[in-house]
Each structure stands twice: as C-alpha cells, then as structure tokens.
C-alpha positions in Angstrom: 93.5 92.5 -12.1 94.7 96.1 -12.1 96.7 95.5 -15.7 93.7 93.6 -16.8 91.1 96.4 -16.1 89.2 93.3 -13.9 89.8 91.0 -17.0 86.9 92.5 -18.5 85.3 92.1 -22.1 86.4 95.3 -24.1 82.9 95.2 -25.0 81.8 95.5 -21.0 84.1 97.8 -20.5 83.4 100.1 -23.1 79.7 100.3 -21.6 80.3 101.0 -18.2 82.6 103.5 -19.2 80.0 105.3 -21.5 77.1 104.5 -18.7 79.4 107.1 -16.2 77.7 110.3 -16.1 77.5 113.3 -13.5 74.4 111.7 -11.9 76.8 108.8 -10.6 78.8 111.7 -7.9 75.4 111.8 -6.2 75.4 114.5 -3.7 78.7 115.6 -4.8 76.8 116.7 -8.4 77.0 120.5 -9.1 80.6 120.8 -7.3 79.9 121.2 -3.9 79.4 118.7 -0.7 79.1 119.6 2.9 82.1 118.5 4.8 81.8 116.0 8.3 82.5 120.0 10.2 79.9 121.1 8.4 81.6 123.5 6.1 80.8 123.5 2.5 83.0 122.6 0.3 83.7 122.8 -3.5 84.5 120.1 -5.3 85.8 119.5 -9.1 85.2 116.3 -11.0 88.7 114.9 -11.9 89.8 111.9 -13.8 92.2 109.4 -12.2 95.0 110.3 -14.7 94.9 114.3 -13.2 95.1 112.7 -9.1 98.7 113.9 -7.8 100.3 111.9 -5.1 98.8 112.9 -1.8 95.3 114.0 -0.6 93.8 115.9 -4.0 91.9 118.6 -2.1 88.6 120.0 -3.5 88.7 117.0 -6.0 86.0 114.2 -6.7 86.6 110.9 -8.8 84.4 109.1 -9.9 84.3 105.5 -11.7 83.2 101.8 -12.1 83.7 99.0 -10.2 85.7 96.5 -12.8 87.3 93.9 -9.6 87.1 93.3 -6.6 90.0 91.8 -4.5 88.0 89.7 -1.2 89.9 88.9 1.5 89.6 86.6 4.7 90.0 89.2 7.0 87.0 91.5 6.9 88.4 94.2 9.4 91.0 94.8 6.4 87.7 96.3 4.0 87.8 96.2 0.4 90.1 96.6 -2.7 88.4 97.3 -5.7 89.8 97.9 -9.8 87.7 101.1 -10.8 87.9 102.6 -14.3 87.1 106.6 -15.3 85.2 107.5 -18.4 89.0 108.3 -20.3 89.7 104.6 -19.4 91.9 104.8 -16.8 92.4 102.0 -13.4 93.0 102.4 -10.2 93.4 100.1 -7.3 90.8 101.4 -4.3 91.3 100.1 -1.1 88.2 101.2 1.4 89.4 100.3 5.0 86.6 99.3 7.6 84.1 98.2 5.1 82.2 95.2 5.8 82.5 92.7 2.7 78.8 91.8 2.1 78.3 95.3 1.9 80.9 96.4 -0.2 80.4 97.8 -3.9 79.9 95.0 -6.6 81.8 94.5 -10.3 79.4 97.5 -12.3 78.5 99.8 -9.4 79.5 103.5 -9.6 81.6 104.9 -7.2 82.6 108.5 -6.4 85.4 109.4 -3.7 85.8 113.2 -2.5 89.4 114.2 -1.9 90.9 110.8 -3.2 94.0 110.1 -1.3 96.5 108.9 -4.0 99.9 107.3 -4.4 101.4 104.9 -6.7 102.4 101.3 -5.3 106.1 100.1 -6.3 106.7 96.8 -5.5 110.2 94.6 -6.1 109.9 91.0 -5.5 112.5 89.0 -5.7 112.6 86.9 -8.8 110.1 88.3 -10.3 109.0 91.4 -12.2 108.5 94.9 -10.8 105.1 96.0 -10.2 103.7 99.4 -10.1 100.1 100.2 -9.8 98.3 103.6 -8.8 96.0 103.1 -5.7 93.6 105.4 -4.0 93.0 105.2 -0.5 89.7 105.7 1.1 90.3 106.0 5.3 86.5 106.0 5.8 84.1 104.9 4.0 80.9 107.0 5.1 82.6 109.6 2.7 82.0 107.6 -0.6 78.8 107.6 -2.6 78.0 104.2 -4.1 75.4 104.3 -7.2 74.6 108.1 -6.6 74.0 107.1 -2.7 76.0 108.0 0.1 77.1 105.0 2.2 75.3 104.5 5.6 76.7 103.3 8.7 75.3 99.9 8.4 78.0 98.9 5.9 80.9 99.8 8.2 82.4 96.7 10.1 80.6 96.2 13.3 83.0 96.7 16.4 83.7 93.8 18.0 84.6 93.9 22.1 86.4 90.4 23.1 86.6 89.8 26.4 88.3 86.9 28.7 87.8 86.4 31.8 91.0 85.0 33.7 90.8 83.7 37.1 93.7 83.1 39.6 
C-alpha cells in the first residue's frame, strides 16, 4: 500500500495533493501550538522527505490520508499511507485509536513533532522491504481536517474482571 501510494488513481492523487493547504494544520496554522504543559511552542511546517530519524522537535507534517491498514485488534489503533504536497508516503501508525473513529482515505492530517524512523524488514524468501513510518504515541495530539481530535475517539478502557472462588 505504502509503494502504491494506497493504489490510488494518479488523477486522485494529484488532487488531494493540490487540495493540502496551511488551513489543513488547524490550530497548528501560523507556527505555533500550545503544548499538553502549557508552554507555547513553535512549530515549522515540514515535508516528510525533510523528517530525520527520531522525534523532529518544533516540526509539523501535514498530509492526506491515501490507506488505511484495519486491523482485528482495535487496542493496536490505526496505520494509515499519507502523502505531502511534494508527493511523498509515509506509513502512520496512531496507537490507542479507536477504528470507527479513525481518519478516512482523503482526510487531512497534521502531526506535531512526528516521531520518525524507517522500517527494514528481511523476510526470508522474499524481498527486502523498507518503508518510512511515523509514529504517533497519542492521538489527542493530531489535528484531523483542521480539528483537533477529542477524547471520544481514543479506545475506551476496558476493566475485566473474574471472580474466582475456592
């Protein structure tokens, strides 16, 4: 899906990537977001292919949603393929998001301080893969079509509890 930029038309693709504009970063628009402490912070629009491995400090990235990987395990959260206005994919993996509530193929998505790496992966018998991937630890930090996201679209905890008797 990554390779494949979500298998999309060029045509598709070509629009969502003009449609990105500084409106899609939300509050993060005009550099500058208010950190969970409470301390401002400045922020610099970035595209994917200027991420370095590692947290990207004082950085925002912001795309379209071209895939999205579901699992069957919804305590896992999301994996998305975004694209950047240059063209450029990334695999995004949102831990603890609920998966009815998670972005959809065309939504805009910004992420402050992406935490990047690039995934190497020998199997045997096979080819190698490599893919870069963005991390996202929680997702109340995103903005999802120029709106932060709200509590409600975090996975519920869940308290099991079994009563054994002697």
């Amino acid at each position: 899906m990554y390779a494949n930029k979500g298998r999309m038309k060029a045509k598709k693709l070509a629009s969502l990537q003009h449609s990105l504009s500084e409106k899609d970063l939300g509050p993060f628009g005009g550099g500058q977001c208010v950190s969970p402490m409470g301390q401002a912070v400045v922020l610099k629009e970035v595209p994917f292919s200027q991420l370095k491995e590692g947290a990207n400090r004082e950085t925002v990235v912001v795309g379209k949603v071209v895939g999205v990987i579901t699992a069957s395990d919804t305590i896992a959260g999301q994996t998305l393929a975004v694209v950047d206005k240059a063209g450029s994919c990334v695999v995004v993996t949102i831990s603890q998001m609920s998966t009815q509530t998670a972005p959809l193929i065309g939504d805009s998505i910004a992420i402050p301080e992406p935490q990047y790496q690039v995934i190497d992966v020998d199997m045997p018998q096979q080819d190698h893969i490599s893919f870069p991937s963005i991390r996202v630890d929680n997702p109340l930090t995103l903005v999802v079509n120029k709106r932060r996201v709200g509590k409600e679209k975090l996975v519920p905890s869940v308290l099991d509890i079994v009563n054994k008797s002697e």
